[in-house]
C-alpha positions, -999 to +999 in steps of 0.1 A: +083+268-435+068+241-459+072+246-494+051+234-522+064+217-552+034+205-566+029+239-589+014+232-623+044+239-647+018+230-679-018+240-670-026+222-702-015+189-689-036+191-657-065+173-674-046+145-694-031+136-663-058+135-643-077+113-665-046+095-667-045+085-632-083+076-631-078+051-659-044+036-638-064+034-603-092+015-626-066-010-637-052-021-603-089-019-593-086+014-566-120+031-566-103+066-573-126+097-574-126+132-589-110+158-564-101+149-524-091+110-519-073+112-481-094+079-476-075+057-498-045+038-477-008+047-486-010+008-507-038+019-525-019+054-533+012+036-545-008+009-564-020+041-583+010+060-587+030+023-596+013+020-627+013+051-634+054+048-638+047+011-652+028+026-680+052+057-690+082+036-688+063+006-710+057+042-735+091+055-740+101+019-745+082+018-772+092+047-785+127+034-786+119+008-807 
C-alpha cells in the first residue's frame, strides 16, 4: 500500500512556498503554472526544485554570517 508523505505539516506555509517555487522555475526559465504540471520533463522538474535548494542553502549562509 502506497503511503503519502507529502501532508502539509504548516498549512500556513503552503502559499509562501508555492510562490516560492513559481519565482525559482522563472529564474531557470521553466514555464511553471498554478496547480497540475505532469507535462514538464523530469530536467525541467529538477531545474526547479535545484534552485530551490540553491536559494535556501545561499539563505542560511547568510544567516551565518
Amino acid at each position: 500500500m502506497a503511503r503519502n508523505n507529502n501532508r502539509i505539516v504548516v498549512p500556513e506555509a503552503r502559499e509562501a512556498l508555492d510562490r516560492f517555487k513559481m519565482e525559482a522555475a522563472q529564474e531557470v526559465g521553466v514555464n511553471l503554472k498554478q496547480g497540475y504540471n505532469g507535462d514538464l520533463t523530469s530536467r525541467e522538474a529538477g531545474s526547479v526544485g535545484g534552485q530551490m535548494v540553491k536559494k535556501m542553502i545561499q539563505a542560511y549562509e547568510q544567516g551565518l554570517k
